[in-house]
N, C-alpha and C positions, 0 to 999 in steps of 0.2 A: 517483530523484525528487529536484532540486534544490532544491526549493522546496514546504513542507508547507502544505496549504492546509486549514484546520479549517473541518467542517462547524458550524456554530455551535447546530445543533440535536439535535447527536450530543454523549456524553460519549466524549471522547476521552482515551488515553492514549498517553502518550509514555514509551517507556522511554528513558534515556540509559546509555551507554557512558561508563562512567569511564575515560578512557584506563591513570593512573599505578596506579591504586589497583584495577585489577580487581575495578570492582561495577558496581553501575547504581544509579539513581532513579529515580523513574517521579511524571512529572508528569500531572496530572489537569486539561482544558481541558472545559469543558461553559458557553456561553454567550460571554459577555464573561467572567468569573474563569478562575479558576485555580490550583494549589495542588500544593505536593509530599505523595508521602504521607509521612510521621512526623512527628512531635511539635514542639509548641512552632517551628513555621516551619522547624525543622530537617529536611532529608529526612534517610530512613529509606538506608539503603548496604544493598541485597541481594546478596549473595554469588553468585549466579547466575541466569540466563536465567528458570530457574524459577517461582523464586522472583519476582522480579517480575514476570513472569506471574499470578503468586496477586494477587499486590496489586492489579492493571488489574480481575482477576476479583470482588475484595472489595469493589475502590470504586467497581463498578458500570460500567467502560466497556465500550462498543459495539462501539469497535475498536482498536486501537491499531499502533503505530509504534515502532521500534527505532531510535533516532538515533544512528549510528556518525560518531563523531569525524572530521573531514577533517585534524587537525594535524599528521601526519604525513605526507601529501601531499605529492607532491614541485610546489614550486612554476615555472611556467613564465612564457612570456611573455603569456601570454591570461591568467595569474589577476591581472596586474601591475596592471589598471586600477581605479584607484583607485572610480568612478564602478557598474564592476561586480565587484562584490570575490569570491571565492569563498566558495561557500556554507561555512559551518562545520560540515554534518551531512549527512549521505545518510539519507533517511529509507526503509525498509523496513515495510510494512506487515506484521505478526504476528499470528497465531491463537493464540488463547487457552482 
C-alpha cells in the first residue's frame, strides 16, 4: 500500500518503524487531529512490536498500520521524478 488513506470516522493507528534506533511510535489519527502517544508532545520509543500494540490497544484505535521506513530502498530511475517522489512508508495493516 503506497499511499495511506485514513478513514476520518475511525481512530486510527499508526505504528512507525524507527529505522536507527530500533523502536517504534505509534501515532493516533481520529477526525481531523492527531497526536503521538507520550508525554509532554514527546512520543513515547516502544521497544517492540508488542508493545506498541498495547498502546493502539489503550488509546482506543479500530485499526491500525505498521509504517516500515522506504530509506533504504534502493533508488532507480522511476523513483527520480521530482513531481512523483517515492513514498516514504509502506503501510501494513496490523491486528491488535
Amino acid at each position: 500500500m503506497d499511499e495511506l488513506k485514513l478513514k476520518p470516522n475511525k481512530r486510527v493507528a499508526i505504528i512507525y518503524s524507527l529505522d536507527d534506533l530500533f523502536a517504534y511510535i505509534v501515532k493516533i489519527c481520529h477526525h481531523k487531529t492527531s497526536y503521538y502517544v507520550g508525554n509532554n508532545n514527546q512520543p513515547e520509543k516502544f521497544g517492540n512490536i508488542g508493545e506498541a500494540k498495547k498502546a493502539c490497544r489503550t488509546h482506543k484505535a479500530e485499526e491500525a498500520y505498521l509504517a516500515l521506513s522506504n530509506s533504504y530502498q534502493e533508488l532507480d530511475s522511476t523513483t527520480d521524478d521530482p513531481n512523483n517522489p517515492m513514498p516514504r512508508y509502506d503501510y501494513q495493516k496490523v491486528t491488535f
